[in-house]
C-alpha positions as YAML, in Angstrom:
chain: A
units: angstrom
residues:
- id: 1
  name: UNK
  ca: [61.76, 90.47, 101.65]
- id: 2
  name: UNK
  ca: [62.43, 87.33, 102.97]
- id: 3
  name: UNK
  ca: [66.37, 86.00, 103.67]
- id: 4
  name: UNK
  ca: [68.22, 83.43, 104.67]
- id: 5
  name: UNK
  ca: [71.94, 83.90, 106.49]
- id: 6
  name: UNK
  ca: [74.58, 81.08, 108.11]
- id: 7
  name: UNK
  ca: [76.88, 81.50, 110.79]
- id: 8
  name: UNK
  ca: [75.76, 85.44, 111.89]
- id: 9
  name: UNK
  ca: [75.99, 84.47, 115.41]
- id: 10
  name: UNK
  ca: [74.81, 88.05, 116.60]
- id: 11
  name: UNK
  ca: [71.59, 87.66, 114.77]
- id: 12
  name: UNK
  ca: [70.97, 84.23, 116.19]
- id: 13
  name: UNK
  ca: [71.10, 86.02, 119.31]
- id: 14
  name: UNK
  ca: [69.00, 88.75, 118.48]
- id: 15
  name: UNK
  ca: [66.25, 86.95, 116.91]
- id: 16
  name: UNK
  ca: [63.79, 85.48, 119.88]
- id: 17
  name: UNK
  ca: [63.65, 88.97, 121.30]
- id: 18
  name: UNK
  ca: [62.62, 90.08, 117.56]
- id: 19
  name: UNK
  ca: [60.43, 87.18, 117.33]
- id: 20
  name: UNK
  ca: [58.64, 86.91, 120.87]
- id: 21
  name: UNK
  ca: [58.77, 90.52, 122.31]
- id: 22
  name: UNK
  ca: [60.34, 91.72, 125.44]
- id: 23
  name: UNK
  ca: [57.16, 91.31, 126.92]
- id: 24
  name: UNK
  ca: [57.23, 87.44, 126.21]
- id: 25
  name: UNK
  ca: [58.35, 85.03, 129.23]
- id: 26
  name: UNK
  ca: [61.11, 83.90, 127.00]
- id: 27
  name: UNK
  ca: [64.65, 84.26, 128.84]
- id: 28
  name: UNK
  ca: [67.53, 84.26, 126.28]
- id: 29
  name: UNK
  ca: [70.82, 82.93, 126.75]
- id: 30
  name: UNK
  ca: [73.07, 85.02, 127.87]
- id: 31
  name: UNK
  ca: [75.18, 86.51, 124.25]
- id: 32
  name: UNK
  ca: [78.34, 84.56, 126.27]
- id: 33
  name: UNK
  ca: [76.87, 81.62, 126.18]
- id: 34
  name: UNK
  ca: [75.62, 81.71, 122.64]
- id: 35
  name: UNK
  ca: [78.94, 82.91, 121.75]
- id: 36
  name: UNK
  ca: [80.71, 79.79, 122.89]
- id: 37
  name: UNK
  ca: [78.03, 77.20, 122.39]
- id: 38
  name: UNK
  ca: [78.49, 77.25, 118.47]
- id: 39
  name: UNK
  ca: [82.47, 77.56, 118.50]
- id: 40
  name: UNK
  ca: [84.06, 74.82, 116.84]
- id: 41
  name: UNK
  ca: [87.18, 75.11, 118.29]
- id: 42
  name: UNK
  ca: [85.78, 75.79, 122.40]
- id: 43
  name: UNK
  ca: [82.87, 73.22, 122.46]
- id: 44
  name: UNK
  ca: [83.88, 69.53, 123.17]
- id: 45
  name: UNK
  ca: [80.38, 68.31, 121.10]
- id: 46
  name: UNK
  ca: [81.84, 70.15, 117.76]
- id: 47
  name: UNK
  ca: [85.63, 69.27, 118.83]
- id: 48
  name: UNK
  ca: [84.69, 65.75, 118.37]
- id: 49
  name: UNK
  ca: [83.87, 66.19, 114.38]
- id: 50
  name: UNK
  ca: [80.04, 66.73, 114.98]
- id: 51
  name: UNK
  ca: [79.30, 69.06, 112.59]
- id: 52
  name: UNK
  ca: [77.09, 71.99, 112.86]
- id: 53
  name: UNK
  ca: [75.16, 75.20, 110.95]
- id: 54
  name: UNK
  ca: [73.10, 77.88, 112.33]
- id: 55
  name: UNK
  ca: [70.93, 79.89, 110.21]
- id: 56
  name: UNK
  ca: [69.02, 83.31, 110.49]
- id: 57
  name: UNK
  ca: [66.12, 84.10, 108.97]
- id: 58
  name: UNK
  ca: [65.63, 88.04, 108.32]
- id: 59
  name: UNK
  ca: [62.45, 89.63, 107.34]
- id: 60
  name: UNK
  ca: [63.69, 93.29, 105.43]
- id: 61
  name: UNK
  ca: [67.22, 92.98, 107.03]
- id: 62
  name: UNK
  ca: [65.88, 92.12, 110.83]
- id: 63
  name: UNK
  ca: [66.55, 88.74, 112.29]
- id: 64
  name: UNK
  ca: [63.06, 86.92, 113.06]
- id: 65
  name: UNK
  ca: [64.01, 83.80, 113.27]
- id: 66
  name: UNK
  ca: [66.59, 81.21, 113.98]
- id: 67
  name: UNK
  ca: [67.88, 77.58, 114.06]
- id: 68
  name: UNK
  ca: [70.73, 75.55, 114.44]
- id: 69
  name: UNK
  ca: [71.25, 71.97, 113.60]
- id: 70
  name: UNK
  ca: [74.02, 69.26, 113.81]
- id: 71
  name: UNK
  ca: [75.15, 65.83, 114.25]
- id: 72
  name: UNK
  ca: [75.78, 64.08, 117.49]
- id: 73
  name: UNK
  ca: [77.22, 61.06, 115.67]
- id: 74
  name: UNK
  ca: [77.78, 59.11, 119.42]
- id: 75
  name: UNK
  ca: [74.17, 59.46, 120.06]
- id: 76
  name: UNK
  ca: [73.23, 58.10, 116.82]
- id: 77
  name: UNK
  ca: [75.35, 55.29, 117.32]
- id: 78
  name: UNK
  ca: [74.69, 54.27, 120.97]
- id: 79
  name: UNK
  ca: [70.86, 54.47, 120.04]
- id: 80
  name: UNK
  ca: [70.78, 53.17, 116.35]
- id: 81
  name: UNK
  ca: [70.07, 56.26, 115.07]
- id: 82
  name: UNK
  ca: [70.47, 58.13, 111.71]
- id: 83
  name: UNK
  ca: [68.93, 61.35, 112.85]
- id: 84
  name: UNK
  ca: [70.03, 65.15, 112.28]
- id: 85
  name: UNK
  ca: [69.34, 67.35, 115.39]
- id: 86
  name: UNK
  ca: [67.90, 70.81, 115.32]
- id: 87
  name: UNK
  ca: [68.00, 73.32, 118.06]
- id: 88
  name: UNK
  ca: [67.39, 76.73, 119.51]
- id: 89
  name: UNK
  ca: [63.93, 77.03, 117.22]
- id: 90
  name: UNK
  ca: [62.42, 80.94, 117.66]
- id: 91
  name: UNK
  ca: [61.00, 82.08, 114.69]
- id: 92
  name: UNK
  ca: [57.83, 84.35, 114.61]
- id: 93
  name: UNK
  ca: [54.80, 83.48, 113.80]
- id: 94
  name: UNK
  ca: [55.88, 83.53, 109.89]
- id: 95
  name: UNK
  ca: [55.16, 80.39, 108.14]
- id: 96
  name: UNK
  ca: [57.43, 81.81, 105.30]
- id: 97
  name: UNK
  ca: [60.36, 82.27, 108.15]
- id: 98
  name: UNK
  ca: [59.34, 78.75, 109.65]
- id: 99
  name: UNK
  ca: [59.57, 77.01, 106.58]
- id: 100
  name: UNK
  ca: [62.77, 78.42, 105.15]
- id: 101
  name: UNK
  ca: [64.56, 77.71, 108.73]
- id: 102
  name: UNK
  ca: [63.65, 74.18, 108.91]
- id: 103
  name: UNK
  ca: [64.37, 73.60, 105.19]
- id: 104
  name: UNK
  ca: [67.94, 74.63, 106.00]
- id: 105
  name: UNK
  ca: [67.96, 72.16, 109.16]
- id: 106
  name: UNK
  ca: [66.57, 69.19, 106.98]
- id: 107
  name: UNK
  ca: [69.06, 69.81, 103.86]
- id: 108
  name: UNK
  ca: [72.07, 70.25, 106.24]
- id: 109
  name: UNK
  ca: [71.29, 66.20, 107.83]
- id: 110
  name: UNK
  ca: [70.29, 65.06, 104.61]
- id: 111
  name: UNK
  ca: [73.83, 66.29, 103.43]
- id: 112
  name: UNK
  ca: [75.43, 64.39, 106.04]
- id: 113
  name: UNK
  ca: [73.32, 61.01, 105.33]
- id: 114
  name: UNK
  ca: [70.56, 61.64, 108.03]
- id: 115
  name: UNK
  ca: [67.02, 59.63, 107.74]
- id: 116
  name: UNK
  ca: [65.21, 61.99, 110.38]
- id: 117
  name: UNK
  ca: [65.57, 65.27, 111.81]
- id: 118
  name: UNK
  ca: [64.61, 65.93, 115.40]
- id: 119
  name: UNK
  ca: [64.79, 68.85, 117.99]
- id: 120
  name: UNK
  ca: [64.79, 70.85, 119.89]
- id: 121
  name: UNK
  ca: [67.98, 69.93, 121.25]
- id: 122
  name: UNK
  ca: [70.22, 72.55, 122.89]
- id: 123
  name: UNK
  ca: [72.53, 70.82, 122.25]
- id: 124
  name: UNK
  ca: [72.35, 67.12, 123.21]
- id: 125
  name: UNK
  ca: [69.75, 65.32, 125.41]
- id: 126
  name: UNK
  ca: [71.31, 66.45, 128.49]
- id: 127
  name: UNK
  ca: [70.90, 70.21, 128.20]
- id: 128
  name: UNK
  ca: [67.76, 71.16, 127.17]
- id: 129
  name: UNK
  ca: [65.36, 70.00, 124.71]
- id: 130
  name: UNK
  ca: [61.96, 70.53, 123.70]
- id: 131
  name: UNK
  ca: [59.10, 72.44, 122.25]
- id: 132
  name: UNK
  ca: [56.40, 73.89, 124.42]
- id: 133
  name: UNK
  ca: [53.23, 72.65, 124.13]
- id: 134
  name: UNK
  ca: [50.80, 73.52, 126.83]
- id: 135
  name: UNK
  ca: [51.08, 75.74, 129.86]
- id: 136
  name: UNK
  ca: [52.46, 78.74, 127.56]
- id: 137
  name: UNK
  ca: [50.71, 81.20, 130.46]
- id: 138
  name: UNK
  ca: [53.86, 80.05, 133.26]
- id: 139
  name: UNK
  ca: [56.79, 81.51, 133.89]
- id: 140
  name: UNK
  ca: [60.07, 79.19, 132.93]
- id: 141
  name: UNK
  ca: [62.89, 78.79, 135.57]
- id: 142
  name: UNK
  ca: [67.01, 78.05, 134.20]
- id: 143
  name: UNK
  ca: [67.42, 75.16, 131.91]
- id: 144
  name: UNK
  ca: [63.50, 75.20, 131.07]
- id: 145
  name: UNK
  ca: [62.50, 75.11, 127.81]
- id: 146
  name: UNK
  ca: [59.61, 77.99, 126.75]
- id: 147
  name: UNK
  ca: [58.13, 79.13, 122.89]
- id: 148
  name: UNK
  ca: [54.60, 80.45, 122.40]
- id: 149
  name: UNK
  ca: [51.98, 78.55, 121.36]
- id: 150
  name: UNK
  ca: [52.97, 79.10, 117.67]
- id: 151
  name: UNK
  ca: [56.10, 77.55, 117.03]
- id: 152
  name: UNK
  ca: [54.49, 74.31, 118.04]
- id: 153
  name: UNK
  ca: [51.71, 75.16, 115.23]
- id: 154
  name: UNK
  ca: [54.40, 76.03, 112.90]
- id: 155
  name: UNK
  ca: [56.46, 72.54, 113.25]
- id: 156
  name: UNK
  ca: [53.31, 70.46, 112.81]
- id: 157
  name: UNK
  ca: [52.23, 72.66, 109.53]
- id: 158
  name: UNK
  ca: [55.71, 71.81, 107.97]
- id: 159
  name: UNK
  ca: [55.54, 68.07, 108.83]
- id: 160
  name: UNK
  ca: [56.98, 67.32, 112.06]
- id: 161
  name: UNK
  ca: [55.63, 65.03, 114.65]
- id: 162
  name: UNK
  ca: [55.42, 65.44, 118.21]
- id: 163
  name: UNK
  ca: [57.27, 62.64, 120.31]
- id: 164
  name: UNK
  ca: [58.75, 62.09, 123.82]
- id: 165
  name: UNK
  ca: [56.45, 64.08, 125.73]
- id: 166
  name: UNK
  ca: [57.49, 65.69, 129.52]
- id: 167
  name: UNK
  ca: [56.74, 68.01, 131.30]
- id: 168
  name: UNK
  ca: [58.40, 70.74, 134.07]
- id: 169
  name: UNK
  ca: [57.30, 71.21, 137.53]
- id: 170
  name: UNK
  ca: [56.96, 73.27, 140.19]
- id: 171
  name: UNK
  ca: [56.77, 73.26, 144.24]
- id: 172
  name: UNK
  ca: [55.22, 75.25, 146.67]
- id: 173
  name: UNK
  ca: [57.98, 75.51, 149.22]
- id: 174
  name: UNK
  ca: [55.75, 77.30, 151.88]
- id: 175
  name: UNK
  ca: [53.12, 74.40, 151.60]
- id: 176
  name: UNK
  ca: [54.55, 71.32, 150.32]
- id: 177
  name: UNK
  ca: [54.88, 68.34, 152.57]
- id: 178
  name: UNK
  ca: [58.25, 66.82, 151.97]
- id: 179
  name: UNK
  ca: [57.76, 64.21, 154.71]
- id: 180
  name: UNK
  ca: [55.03, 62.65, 151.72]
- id: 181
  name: UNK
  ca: [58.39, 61.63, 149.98]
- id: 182
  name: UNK
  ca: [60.07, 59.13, 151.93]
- id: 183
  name: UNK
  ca: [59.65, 56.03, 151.31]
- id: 184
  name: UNK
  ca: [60.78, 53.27, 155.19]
- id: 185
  name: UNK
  ca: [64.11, 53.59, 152.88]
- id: 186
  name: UNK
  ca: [64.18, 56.97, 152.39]
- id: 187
  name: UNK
  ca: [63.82, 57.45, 156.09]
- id: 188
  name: UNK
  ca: [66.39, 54.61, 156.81]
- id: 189
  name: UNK
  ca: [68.83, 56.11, 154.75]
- id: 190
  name: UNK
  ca: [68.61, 60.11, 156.66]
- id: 191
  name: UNK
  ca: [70.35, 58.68, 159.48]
- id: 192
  name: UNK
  ca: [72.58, 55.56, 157.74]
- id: 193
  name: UNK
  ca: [75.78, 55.43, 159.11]
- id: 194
  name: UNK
  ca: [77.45, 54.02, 156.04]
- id: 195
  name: UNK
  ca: [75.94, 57.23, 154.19]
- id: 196
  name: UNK
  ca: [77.79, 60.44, 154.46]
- id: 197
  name: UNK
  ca: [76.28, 63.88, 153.54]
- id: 198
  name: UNK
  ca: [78.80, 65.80, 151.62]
- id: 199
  name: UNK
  ca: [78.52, 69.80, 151.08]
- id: 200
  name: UNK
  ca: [78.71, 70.97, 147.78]
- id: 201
  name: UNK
  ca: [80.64, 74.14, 148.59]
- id: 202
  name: UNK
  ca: [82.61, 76.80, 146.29]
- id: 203
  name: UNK
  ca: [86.02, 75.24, 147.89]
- id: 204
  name: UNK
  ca: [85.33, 71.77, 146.93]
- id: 205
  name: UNK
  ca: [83.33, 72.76, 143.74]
- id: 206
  name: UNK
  ca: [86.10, 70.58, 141.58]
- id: 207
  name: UNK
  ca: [85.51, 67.69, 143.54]
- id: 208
  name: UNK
  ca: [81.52, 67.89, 143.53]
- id: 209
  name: UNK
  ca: [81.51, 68.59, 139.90]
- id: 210
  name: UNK
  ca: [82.83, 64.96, 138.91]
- id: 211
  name: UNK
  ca: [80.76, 63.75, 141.68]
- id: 212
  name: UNK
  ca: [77.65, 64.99, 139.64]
- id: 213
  name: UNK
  ca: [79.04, 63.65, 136.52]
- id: 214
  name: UNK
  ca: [79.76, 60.52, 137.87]
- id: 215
  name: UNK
  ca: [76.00, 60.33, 139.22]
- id: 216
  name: UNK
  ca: [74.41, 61.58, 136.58]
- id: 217
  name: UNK
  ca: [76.48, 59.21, 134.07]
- id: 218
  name: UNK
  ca: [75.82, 55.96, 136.14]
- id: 219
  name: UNK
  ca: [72.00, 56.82, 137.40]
- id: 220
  name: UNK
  ca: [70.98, 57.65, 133.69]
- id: 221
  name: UNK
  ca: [72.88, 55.22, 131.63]
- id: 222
  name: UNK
  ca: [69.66, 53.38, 130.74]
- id: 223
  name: UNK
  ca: [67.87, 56.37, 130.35]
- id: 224
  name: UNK
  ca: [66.38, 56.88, 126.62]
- id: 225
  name: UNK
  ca: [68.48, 59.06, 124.31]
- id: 226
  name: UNK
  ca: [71.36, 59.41, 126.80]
- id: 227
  name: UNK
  ca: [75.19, 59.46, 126.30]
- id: 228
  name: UNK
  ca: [77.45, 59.69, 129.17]
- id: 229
  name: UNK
  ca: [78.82, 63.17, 129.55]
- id: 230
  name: UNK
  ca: [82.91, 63.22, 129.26]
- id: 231
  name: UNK
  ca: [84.78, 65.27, 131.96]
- id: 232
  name: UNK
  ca: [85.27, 67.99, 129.03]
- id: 233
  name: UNK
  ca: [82.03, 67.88, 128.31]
- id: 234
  name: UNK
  ca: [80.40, 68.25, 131.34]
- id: 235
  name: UNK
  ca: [82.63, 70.99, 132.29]
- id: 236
  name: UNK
  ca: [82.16, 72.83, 129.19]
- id: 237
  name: UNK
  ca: [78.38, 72.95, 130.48]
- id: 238
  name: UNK
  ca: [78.26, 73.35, 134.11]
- id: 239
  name: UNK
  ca: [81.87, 74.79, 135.33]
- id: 240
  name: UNK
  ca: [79.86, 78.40, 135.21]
- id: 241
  name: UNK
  ca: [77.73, 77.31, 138.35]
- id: 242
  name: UNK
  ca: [80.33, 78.40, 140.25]
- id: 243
  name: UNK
  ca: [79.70, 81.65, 140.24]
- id: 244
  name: UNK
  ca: [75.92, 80.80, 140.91]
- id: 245
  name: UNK
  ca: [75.95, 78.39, 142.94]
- id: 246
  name: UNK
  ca: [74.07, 78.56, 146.41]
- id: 247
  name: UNK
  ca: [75.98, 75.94, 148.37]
- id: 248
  name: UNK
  ca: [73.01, 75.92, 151.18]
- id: 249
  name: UNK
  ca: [70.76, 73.82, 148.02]
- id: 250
  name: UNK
  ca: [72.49, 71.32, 146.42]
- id: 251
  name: UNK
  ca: [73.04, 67.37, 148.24]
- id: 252
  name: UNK
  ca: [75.53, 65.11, 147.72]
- id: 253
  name: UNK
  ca: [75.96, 61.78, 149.12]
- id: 254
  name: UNK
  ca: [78.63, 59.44, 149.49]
- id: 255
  name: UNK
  ca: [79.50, 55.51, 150.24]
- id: 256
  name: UNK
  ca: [82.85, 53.79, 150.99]
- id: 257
  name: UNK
  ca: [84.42, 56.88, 150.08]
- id: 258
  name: UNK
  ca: [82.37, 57.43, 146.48]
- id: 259
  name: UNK
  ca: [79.43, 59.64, 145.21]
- id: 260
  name: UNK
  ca: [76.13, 57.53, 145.63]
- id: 261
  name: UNK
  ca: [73.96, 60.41, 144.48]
- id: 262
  name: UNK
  ca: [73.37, 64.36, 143.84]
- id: 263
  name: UNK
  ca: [70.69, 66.81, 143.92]
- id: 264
  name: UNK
  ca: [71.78, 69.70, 141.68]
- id: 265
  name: UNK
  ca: [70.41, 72.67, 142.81]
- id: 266
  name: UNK
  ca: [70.66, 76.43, 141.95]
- id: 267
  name: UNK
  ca: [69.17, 79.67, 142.62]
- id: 268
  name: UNK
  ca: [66.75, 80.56, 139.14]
- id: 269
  name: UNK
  ca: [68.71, 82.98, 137.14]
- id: 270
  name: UNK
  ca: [66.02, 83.68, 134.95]
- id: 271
  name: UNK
  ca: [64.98, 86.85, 137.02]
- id: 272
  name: UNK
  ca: [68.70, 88.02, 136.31]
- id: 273
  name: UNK
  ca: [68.94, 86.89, 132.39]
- id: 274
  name: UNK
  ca: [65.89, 88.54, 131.60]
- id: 275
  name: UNK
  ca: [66.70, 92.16, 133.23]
- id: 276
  name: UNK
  ca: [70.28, 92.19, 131.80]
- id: 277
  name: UNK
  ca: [68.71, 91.12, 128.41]
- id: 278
  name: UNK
  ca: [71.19, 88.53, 128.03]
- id: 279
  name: UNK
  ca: [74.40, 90.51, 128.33]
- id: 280
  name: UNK
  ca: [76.73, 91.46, 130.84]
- id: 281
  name: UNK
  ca: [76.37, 95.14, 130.55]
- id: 282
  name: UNK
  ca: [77.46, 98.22, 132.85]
- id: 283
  name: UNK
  ca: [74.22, 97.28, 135.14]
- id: 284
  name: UNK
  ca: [74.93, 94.03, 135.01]
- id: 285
  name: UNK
  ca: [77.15, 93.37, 138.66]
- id: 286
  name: UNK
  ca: [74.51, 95.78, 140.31]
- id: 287
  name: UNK
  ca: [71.58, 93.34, 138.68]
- id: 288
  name: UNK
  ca: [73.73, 90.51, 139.95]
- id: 289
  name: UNK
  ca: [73.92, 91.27, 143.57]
- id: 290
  name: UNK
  ca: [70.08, 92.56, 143.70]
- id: 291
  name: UNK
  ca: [69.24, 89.23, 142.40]
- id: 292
  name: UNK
  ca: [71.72, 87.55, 145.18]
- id: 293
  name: UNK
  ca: [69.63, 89.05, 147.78]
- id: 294
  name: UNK
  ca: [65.99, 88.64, 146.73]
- id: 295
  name: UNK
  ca: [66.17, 85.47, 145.07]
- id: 296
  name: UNK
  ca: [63.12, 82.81, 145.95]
- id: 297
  name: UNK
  ca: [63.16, 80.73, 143.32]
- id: 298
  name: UNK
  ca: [65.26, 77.76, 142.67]
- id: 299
  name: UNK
  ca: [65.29, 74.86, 140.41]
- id: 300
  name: UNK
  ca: [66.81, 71.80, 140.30]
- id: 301
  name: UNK
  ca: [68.62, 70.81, 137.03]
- id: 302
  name: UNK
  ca: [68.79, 67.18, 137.84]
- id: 303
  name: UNK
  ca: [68.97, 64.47, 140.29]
- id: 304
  name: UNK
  ca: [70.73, 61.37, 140.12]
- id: 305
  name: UNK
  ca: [71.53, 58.17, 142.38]
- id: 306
  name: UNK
  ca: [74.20, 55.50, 141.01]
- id: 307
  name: UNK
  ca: [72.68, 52.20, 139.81]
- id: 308
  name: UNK
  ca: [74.55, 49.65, 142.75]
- id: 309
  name: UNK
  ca: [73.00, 52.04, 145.10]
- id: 310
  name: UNK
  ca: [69.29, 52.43, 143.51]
- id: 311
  name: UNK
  ca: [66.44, 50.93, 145.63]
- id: 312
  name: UNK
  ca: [67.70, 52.15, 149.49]
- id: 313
  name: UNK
  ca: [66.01, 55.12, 149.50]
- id: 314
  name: UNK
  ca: [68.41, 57.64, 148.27]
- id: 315
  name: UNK
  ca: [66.41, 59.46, 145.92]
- id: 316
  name: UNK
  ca: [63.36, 60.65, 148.51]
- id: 317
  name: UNK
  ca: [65.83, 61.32, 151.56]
- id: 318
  name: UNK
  ca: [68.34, 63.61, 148.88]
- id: 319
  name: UNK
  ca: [65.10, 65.15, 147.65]
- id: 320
  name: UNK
  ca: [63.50, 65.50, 151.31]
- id: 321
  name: UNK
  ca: [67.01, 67.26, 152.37]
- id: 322
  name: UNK
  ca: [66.86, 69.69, 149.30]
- id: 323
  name: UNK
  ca: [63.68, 70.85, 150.30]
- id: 324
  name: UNK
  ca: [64.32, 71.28, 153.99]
- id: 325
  name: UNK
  ca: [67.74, 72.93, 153.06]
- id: 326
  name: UNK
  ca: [65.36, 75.56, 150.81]
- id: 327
  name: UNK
  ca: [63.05, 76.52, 153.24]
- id: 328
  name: UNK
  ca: [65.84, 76.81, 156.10]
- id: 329
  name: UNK
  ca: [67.67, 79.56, 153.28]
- id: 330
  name: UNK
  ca: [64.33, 81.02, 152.89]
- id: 331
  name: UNK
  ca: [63.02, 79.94, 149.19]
- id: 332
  name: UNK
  ca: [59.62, 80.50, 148.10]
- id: 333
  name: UNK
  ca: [59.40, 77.94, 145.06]
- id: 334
  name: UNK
  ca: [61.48, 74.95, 143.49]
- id: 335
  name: UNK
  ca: [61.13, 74.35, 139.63]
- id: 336
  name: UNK
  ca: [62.18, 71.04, 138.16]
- id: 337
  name: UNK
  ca: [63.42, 71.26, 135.00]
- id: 338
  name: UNK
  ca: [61.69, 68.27, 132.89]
- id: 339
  name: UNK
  ca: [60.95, 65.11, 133.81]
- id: 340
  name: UNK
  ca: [59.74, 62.64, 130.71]
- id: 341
  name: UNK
  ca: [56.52, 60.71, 131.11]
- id: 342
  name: UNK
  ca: [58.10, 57.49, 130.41]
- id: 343
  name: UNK
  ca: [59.89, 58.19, 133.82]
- id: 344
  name: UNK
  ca: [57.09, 57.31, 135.85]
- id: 345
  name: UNK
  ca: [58.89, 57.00, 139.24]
- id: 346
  name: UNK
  ca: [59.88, 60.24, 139.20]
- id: 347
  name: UNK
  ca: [56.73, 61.68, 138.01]
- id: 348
  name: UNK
  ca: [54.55, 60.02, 141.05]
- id: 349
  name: UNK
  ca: [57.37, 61.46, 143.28]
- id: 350
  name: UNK
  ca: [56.46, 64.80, 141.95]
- id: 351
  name: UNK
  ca: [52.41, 64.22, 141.98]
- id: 352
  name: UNK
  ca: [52.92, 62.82, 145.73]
- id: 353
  name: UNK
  ca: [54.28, 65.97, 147.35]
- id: 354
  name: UNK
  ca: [51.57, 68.13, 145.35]
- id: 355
  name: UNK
  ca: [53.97, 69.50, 142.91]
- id: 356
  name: UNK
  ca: [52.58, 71.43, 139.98]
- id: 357
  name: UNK
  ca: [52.66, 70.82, 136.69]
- id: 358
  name: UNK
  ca: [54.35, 74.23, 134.52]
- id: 359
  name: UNK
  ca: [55.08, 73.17, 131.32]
- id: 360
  name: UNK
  ca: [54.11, 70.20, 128.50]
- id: 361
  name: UNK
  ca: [56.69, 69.54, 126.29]
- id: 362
  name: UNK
  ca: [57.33, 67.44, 123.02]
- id: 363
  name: UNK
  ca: [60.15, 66.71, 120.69]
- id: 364
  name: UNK
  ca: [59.01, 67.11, 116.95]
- id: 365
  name: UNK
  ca: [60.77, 64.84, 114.33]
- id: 366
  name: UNK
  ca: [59.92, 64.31, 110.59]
- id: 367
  name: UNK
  ca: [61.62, 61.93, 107.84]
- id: 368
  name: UNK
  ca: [63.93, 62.93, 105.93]
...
């Protein structure tokens, strides 16, 4: 028997592990995370009267499936958009399941006056979105979006249309050639005495987290789908790295006094997620510090350079540092999280220093 639940936020944790196996290189969220991400009165998205739904689907009482889907009524606006969002898609491979989840999605936005329904999005355009589409056989790092071949299959059975494709990346540390990335700018601007190198450290951490807001909002405003990130917001998201944070990885950079541009980079905590099983058990501190000192794998969750300062050479001499700054702490491998095609600077930058491609990724949308 076949059922549909709302709101049984345990069993929209539960369900990929149902759904995929333990043996699948899905990572789930950590039960936290999950926890917080869908509470109306803790996350700034839902504070801000975007409504929201999840829904469980549960084959003879177990949960094999799951979705979520909401408004994000200042994306719809900035980008002349009447479109519901879905999120956090894992069913099995259940057409039945499938079927009755995304019915739920689609009749939730078409409640609220929505003309399309589109996802994955975890929660908005700046965390992650996506389905996976090709390269199901490697491994994910943090913030990467990964489903087996099937869910894929499943959204274009019921309708939905892939759009927006990207794709994630990864980099040989031990071979790469990071000199291949600087541009005469780039190389100008490693020894530009007007630019000032600023550690992102634990006792600043504060100060470089608006930085990276304030680079990410300026460098992206003109980016498709995006809507600048509000100090609550962004905090909400990222004031956790903390705790992770390696401050030997990350760059920051700095003009008359204000950020220029940021490389945001952290040690993979997929390793970690996937041995606690996404909950911060009794093993869990022990887990913690074995990961701390056999990590090799990093990623970078995004990089940024403000728009008066685009064009100098930023972006390949904070990149170039990054890398140099992994290899000196000892990293084996740098993932980058996704990068659309319609960026194509960024995806030559990746293609010049031999980086490989991990994942292809597509949002799926259908009219409503």
């Amino acid at each position: 028997m076949l059922e549909l639940r709302e709101g049984d936020k345990r069993a929209f944790f539960d369900a990929p592990v149902n759904a995929y196996g333990r043996d699948s290189l899905y990572v789930t969220p950590m039960w936290p995370d999950i926890d917080r991400y869908f509470d109306a009165t803790k996350n700034p998205l839902f504070i801000a009267s975007n409504p929201f739904r999840i829904f469980t689907a549960h084959r003879d009482g177990r949960p094999i499936g799951r979705i979520s889907s909401h408004l994000h009524r200042e994306s719809n606006q900035r980008h002349n958009l009447s479109r519901g969002y879905f999120g956090f898609f894992d069913v099995a491979d259940d057409t039945e399941a499938a079927n009755l989840l995304l019915a739920a999605a689609a009749n939730f936005a078409r409640e609220h006056g929505c003309t399309e329904l589109a996802g994955n999005f975890n929660l908005t355009a700046m965390q992650q979105i996506g389905i996976t589409t090709s390269g199901f056989e490697n491994q994910p790092y943090t913030d990467m979006m990964y489903s087996p071949p099937h869910v894929a299959r499943l959204l274009g059975e019921a309708g939905f249309d892939p759009f927006f494709p990207a794709r994630t990346w990864e980099i040989d540390l031990k071979t790469c050639q990071p000199e291949r990335l600087l541009t005469d700018n780039g190389r100008a601007a490693l020894t530009a005495k007007d630019i000032n190198w600023v550690p992102v450290d634990r006792r600043h951490f504060a100060e470089r987290l608006e930085d990276a807001r304030a680079a990410l909002n300026d460098g992206f405003d003109k980016n498709p789908m995006f809507v600048p990130l509000s100090k609550q917001d962004y905090e909400f998201h990222a004031k956790e790295m903390m705790w992770v944070l390696d401050p030997r990885i990350s760059t920051c950079t700095h003009i008359d006094g204000k950020v220029a541009g940021v490389v945001l980079c952290i040690p993979d905590l997929n390793p970690f997620m996937k041995r606690v099983r996404g909950q911060y058990g009794l093993t869990a501190p022990f887990e913690f510090l074995r990961h701390r000192f056999t990590r090799k794998r990093a990623v970078i969750i995004y990089y940024s350079v403000a728009a008066q300062h685009q064009g100098r050479g930023l972006n390949s001499a904070m990149l170039y540092r990054t890398i140099e700054s992994l290899r000196k702490a000892g990293y084996g491998s740098l993932g980058i999280t996704w990068i659309a095609d319609v960026n194509g600077a960024s995806v030559r930058q990746m293609e010049k220093i031999g980086a490989r491609q991990l994942h292809r990724q597509h949002l799926f949308r259908k009219a409503l």
